[in-house]
C-alpha positions in Angstrom: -21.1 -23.2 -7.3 -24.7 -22.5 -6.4 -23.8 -19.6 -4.1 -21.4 -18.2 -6.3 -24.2 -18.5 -9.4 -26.9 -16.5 -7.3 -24.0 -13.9 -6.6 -23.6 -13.5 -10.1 -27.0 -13.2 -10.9 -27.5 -10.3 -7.8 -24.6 -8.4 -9.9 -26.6 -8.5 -13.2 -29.3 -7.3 -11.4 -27.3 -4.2 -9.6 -26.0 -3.4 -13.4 -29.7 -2.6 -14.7 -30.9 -6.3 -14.9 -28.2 -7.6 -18.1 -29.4 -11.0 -17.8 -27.7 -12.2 -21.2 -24.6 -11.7 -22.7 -21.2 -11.0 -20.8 -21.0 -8.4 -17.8 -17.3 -8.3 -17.8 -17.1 -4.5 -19.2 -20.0 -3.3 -16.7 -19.1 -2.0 -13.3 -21.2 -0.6 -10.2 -20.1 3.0 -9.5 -20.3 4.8 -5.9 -23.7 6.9 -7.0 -24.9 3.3 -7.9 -24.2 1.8 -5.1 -25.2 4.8 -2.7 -28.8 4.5 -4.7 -28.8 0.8 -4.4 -28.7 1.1 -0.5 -31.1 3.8 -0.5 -33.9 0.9 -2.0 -32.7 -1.3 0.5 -32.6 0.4 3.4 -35.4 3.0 2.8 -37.4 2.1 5.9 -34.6 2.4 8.2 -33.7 6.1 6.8 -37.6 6.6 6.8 -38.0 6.1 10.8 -34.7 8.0 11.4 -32.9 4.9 13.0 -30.6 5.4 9.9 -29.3 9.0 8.7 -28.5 9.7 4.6 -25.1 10.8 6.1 -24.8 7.3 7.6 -26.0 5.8 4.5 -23.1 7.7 2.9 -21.0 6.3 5.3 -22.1 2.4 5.1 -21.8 3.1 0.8 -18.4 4.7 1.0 -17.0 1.9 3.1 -18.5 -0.9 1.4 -17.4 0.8 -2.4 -14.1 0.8 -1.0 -14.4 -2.7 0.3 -15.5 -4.2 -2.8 -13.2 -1.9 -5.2 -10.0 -3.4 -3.4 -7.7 -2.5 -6.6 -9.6 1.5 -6.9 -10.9 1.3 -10.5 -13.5 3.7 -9.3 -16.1 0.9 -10.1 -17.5 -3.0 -8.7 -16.9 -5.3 -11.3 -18.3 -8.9 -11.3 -14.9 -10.3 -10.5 -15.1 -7.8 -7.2 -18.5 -8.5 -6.2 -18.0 -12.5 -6.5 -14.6 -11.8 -4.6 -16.6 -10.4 -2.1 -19.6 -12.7 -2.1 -17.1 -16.4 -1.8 -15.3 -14.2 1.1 -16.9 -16.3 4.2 -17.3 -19.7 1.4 -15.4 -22.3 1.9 -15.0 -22.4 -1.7 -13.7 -18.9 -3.6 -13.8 -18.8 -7.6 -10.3 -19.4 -8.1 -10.3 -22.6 -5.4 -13.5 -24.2 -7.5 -11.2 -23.5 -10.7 -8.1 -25.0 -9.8 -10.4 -28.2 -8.6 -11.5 -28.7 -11.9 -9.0 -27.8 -14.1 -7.6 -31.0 -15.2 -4.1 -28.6 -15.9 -3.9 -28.2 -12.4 -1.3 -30.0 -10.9 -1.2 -32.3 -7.8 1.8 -33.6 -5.5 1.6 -37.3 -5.1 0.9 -36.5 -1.0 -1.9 -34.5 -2.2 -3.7 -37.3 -4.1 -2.6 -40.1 -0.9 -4.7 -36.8 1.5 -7.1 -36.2 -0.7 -9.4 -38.2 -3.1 -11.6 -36.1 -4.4 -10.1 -35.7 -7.6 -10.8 -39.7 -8.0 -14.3 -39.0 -7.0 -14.9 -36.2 -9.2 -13.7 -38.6 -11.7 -15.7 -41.5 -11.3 -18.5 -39.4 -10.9 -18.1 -37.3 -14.1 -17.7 -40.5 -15.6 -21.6 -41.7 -14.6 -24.5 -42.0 -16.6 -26.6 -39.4 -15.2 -23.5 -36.7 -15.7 -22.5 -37.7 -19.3 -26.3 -37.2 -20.2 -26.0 -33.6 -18.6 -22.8 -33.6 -20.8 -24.7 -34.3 -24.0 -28.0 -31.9 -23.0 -25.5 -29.1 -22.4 -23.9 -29.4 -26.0 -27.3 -29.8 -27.6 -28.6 -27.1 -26.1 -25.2 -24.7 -26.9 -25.7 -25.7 -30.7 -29.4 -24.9 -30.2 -28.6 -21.2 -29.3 -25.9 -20.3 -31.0 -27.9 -20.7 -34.2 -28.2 -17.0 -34.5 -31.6 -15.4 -34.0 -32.1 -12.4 -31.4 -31.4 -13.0 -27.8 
C-alpha cells in the first residue's frame, strides 16, 4: 500500500503538483512526458551520452507503454498499473483482499489465513483507535473552509 501511495503521489506531481482533491480527470500527455524526461535526464543529453532523438525515443516508447488502452494520455489508473507491475501486490489484488464482498472457496480459507489474520488484527486496539482518528479527522475537514 506504501509503494502504491508514493506512486500516486509521483503522478500528482507529474500533473503540475495537484496535491488535493481527485486526479481522476487529469492525464500526462506525450509533450509532458517528453519534457518530464528532459528534467530527468538533462545531464545525460548534456554530455552527449544521450541524444534528444533518443530521448524521443525512450518517451514514445514509455507513453505507449503506459497508455496501454491509447487515450492519447497517462492517467493515474495507468501510471499505478505501471508502478505495481514488478509488486507482488497490484491495486486490484490489494482490493479484492479487503473487500469483505469478495468471495472465497472454502480451500481458499483451509490455504490461506490471512483473511482470519486481517480480522483479528482489524479487530485490535491499536487499529480501532486508527479507526476512530480517521473519522474524526474526515468530520474535521469536511466542515467546509478552503482547501
Amino acid at each position: 500500500v506504501v509503494r502504491t501511495l508514493m506512486a500516486e503521489t509521483c503522478f500528482r506531481g507529474l500533473i503540475g503538483g495537484h496535491f488535493k482533491d481527485s486526479i481522476c480527470g487529469y492525464g500526462v500527455t506525450p509533450k509532458e512526458l517528453l519534457a518530464h524526461l528532459h528534467d530527468l535526464f538533462r545531464e545525460h543529453v548534456r554530455t552527449g551520452q544521450l541524444s534528444h532523438e533518443e530521448l524521443q525515443t525512450m518517451a514514445a516508447l514509455t507513453f505507449k507503454q503506459l497508455d496501454a488502452d491509447g487515450k492519447g494520455t497517462i492517467s493515474v489508473h495507468d501510471f499505478l498499473r505501471s508502478a505495481s507491475t514488478s509488486e507482488f501486490w497490484s491495486i486490484s489484488m490489494m482490493a479484492k483482499f479487503f473487500s469483505r464482498r469478495s468471495r472465497r472457496t472454502m480451500l481458499q480459507d483451509f490455504l490461506d489465513n490471512s483473511h482470519n489474520r486481517q480480522r483479528r488484527s482489524i479487530t485490535s486496539t491499536a487499529s480501532q483507535e486508527a479507526i476512530v482518528n480517521m473519522e474524526e479527522s474526515e468530520e474535521g475537514s469536511s466542515g467546509g473552509g478552503d482547501s
